[in-house]
C-alpha positions in Angstrom: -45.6 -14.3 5.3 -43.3 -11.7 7.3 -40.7 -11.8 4.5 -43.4 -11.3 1.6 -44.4 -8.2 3.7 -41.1 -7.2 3.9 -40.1 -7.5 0.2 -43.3 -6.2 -0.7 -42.7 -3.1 1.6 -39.2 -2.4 0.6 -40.6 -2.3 -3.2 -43.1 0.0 -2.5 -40.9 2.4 -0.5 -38.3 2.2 -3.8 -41.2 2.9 -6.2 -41.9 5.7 -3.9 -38.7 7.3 -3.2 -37.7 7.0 -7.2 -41.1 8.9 -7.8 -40.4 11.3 -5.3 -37.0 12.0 -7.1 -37.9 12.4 -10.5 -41.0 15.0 -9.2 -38.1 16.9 -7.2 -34.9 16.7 -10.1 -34.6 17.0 -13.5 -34.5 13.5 -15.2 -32.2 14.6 -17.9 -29.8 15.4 -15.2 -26.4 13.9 -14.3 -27.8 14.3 -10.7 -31.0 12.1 -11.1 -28.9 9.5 -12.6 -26.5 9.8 -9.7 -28.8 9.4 -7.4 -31.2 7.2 -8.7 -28.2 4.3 -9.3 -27.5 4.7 -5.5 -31.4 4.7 -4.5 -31.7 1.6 -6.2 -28.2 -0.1 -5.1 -30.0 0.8 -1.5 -33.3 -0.6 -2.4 -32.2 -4.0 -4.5 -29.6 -4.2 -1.5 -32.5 -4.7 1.2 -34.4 -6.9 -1.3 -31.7 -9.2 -1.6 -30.6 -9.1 1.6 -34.7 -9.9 3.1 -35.0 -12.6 0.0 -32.5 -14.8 1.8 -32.2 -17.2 -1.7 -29.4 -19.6 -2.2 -29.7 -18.6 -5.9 -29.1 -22.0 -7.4 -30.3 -20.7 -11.2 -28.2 -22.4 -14.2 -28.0 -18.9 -14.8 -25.2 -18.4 -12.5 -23.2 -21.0 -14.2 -20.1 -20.4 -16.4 -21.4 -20.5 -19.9 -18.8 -22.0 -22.9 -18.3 -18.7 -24.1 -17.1 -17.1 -21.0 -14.6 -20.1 -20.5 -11.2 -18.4 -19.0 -12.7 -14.7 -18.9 -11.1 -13.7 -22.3 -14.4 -12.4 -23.6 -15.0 -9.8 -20.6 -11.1 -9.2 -20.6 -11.7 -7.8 -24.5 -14.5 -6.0 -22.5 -11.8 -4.5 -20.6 -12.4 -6.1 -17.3 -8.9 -5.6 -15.7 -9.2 -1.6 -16.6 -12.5 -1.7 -14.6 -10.9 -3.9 -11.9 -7.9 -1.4 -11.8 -10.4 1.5 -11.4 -12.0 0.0 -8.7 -9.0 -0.1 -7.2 -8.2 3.5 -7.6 -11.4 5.3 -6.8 -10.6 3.0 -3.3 -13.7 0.7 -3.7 -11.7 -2.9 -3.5 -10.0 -1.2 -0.1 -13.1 -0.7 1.5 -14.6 -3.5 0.2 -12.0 -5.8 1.7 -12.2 -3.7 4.8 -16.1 -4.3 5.3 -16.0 -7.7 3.9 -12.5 -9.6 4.7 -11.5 -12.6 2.9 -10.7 -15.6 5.3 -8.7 -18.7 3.7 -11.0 -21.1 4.4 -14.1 -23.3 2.5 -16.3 -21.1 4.2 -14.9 -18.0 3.3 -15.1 -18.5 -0.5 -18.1 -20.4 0.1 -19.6 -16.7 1.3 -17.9 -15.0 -1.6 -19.3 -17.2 -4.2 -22.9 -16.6 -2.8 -22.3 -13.2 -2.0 -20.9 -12.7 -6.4 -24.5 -14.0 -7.1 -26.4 -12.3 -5.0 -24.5 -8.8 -6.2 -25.0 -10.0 -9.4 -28.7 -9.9 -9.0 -29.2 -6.9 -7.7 -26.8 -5.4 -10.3 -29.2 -6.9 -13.2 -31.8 -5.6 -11.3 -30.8 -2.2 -11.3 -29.6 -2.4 -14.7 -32.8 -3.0 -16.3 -34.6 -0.4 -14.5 -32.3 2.5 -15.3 -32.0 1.3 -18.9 -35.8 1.7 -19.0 -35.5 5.1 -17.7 -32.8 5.5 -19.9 -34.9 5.0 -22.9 -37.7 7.1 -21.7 -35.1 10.2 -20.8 -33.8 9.2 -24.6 -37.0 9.2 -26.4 -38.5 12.5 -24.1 -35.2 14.9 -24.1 -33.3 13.3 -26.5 -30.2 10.5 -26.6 -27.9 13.3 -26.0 -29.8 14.2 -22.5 -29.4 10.5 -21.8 -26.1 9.9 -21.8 -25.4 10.3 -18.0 -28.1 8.0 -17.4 -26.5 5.0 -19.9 -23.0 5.8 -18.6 -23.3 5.5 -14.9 -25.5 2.2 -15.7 -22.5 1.0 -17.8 -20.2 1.5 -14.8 -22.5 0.9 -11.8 -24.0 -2.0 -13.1 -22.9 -3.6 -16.4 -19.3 -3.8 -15.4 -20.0 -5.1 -11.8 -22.0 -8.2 -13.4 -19.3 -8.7 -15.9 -16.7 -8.4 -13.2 -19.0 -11.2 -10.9 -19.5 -13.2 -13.6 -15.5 -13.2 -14.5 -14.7 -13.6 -10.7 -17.0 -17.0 -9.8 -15.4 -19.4 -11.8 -12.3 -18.1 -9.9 -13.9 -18.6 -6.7 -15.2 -21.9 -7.9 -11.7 -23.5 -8.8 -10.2 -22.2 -5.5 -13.1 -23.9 -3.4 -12.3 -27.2 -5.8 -8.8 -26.5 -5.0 -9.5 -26.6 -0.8 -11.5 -29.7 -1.1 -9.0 -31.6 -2.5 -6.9 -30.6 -0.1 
């Protein structure tokens, strides 16, 4: 009952804190797209975080058409992976989450690529549907912040999960076997 309080707490206190910043900033703005991404990465982070699921959906598994990662390589994975690495993301990501050698380890990774995943879908859909309401009220031209940063905040990061578990997958294969 303490964790339904919880989730149910941490949604409310999103809802809020997204109201509170389209009342206080311009929704056609590259700011309130900024910021709203970042409000909900912190909000959907909590959620997932409290929800404590092992996320065992056939969702999560490789589908036939993403066999080997070529599609989301023509989706230009490896530039967004590259970028990642330049804006200094994957350093601080290794920093605050480092990557033992062991079962465990990838074990951790591989539930922590669904879990990212999630909240990155999350996210996704709820800007998109602000995204369509800035489109339709100000136009598509005003909206254009709001569908970029969801491109890169959250589209790409679930393509880049989605291309990275099978990975994880094989190596874990790869250490039992061992």
């Amino acid at each position: 009952m303490q964790k339904i309080l919880k989730l149910v707490l941490i949604v409310v206190v999103t809802i809020g804190l997204v109201y509170v910043l389209a009342a206080y900033i311009r929704m056609d703005s590259f700011s309130f797209a900024w910021i709203l991404n970042f409000m909900l990465m912190t909000g959907v982070l909590a959620f997932t975080e409290t929800l404590k699921s092992d996320l065992a959906s056939s969702y999560y598994r490789e589908k036939k058409w993403e066999r080997g990662g070529k599609i989301y390589e023509q989706f230009g994975i490896n530039f967004f992976r590259k970028l990642l690495v330049w804006v200094g993301w994957e350093k601080l990501h290794k920093k605050n989450n480092p990557v033992a050698k062991d079962i465990q380890a990838l074990k951790h990774l591989h539930h922590q690529t669904k879990k990212s995943e999630l909240g990155h879908m999350i996210i996704l859909f709820i800007v998109f549907g602000f995204n369509i309401f800035v489109a339709v009220k100000f136009g598509f031209l005003k909206s254009l912040s709001l569908l970029t940063l969801n491109v890169l905040f959250n589209l790409y990061p679930i393509f880049l999960q989605r291309y990275n578990r099978p990975r994880i997958e094989r190596a874990i294969a790869l250490s039992k076997n061992r």
